[in-house]
C-alpha positions in Angstrom: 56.8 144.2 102.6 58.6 143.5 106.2 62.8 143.4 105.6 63.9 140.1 105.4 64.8 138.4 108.8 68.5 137.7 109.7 69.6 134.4 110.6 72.4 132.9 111.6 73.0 129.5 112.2 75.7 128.0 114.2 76.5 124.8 116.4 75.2 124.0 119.6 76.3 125.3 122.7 75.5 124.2 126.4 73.3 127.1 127.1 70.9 126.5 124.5 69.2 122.8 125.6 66.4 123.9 127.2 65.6 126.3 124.0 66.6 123.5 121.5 64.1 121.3 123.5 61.3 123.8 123.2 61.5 124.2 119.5 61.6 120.6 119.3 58.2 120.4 121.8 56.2 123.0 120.0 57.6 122.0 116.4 56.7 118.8 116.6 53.3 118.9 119.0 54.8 116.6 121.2 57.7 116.1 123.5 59.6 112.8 121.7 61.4 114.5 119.5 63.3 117.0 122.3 63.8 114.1 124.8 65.5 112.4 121.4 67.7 115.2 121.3 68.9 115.1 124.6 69.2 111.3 124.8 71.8 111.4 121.2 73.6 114.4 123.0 74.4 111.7 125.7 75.4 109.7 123.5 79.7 108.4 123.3 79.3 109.1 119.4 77.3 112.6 119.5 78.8 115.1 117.0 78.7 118.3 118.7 79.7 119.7 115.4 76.8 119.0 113.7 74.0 120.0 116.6 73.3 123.2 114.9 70.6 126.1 116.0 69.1 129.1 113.7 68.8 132.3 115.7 66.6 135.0 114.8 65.6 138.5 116.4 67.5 137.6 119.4 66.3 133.7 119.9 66.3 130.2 118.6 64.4 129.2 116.2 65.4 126.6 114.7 67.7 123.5 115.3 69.0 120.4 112.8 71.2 117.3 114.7 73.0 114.8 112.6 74.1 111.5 114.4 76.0 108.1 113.6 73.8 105.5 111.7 75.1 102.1 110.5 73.6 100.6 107.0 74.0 96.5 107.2 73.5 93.5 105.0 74.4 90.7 106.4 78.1 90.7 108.3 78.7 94.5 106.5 78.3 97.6 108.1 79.0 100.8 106.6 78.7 104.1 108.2 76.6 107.3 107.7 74.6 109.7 109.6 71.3 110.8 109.9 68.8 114.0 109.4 67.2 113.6 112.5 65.4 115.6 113.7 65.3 119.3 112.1 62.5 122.0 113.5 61.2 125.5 113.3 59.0 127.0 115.6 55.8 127.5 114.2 55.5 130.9 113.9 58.8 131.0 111.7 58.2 128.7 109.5 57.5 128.3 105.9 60.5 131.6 106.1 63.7 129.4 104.5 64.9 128.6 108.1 64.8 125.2 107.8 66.4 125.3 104.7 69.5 127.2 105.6 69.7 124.7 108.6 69.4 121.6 105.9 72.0 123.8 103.8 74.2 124.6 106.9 74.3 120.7 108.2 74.8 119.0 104.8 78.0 121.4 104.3 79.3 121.3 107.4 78.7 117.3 107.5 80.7 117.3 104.0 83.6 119.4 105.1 84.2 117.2 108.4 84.6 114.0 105.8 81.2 112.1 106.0 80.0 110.4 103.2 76.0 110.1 103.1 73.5 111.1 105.3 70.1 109.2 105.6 66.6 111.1 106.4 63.2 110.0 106.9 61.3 113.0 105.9 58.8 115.3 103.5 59.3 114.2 100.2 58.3 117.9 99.3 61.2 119.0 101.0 64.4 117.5 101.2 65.0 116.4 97.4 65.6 119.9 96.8 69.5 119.3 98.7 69.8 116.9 96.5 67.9 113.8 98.6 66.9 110.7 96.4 65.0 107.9 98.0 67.1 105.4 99.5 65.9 102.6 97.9 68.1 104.0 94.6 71.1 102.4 96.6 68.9 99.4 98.2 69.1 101.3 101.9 66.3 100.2 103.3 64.6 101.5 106.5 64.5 99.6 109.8 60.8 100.5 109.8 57.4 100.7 107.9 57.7 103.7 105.8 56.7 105.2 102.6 59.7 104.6 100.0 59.6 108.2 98.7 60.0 109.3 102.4 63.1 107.3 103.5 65.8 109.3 101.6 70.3 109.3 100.8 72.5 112.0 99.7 76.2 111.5 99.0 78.3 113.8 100.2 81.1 112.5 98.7 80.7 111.1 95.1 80.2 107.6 95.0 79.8 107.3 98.6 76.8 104.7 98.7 77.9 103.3 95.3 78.6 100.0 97.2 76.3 100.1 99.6 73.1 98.7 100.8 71.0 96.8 103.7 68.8 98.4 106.2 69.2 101.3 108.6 70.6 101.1 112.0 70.0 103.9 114.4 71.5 104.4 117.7 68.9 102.7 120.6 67.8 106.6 121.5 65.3 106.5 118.0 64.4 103.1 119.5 63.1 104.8 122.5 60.7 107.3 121.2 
């Protein structure tokens, strides 16, 4: 049996775009999901804190990025963030990285005082941090999705306890 594989995940730094980017690319089979990246780093309201990479055997791996989201009904907003998006490269996958980067995020996002974080996502995968659909608090998605795939946590207890209304995410999801 090959010794387990260390990795360590931390933020973001400048240097690593253009790797970020290419997990994104070959993670995903497509280029959307690293040109969403860079467009919510752009962003006024990007949270550096909470761009995170997994390195491994001397390179990245892996990468998770939180971002602002607003949930409305009618002339109330309230304010989360979103899971969006979280990739592995291929050939490291199905190894836990994505979880420690899930595991990473969500406690990072707790200790800097958020209070829920949205994802659209496997419904395999993320219940096991504690996901639930969304549709539990009446957050709906801005989209056509399957309900067990649009999910909440609360970071905080009672967090979403008042809320509901759909999903807004910032214009960059709009443009990919």
């Amino acid at each position: 049996m090959a010794a387990p594989m260390k990795v360590k995940i931390r933020a973001e730094e400048p240097r690593d775009e253009a790797m970020i980017r290419q997990v994104n690319d070959e993670a995903f089979e497509q280029q959307n999901e690293g040109r969403l990246v860079d467009a919510l780093r752009a962003m006024p309201d990007y949270i550096g804190g909470l761009s995170l990479v997994a390195e491994a055997e001397g390179r990245i791996v892996g990468h998770i990025l939180f971002s602002p989201v607003e949930i409305r009904h009618k002339e109330v907003v309230h304010h989360a963030i979103a899971l969006a998006p979280m990739a592995v490269l291929p050939a490291y996958q199905s190894r836990g990285i994505g979880s420690l980067l899930v595991e990473e995020g969500l406690r990072r996002a707790r200790q800097m005082g958020y209070g829920a974080v949205i994802v659209l996502g496997h419904e395999w995968f993320y219940p096991r941090f504690g996901f639930r659909p969304a549709s539990h608090w009446n957050i709906r998605c801005p989209f056509p999705v399957p309900e067990a795939a649009f999910m909440a946590i609360e970071l905080r207890k009672d967090a979403l306890k008042e809320v509901k209304g759909r999903v807004k995410y910032s214009r960059p999801f709009d443009e990919v």
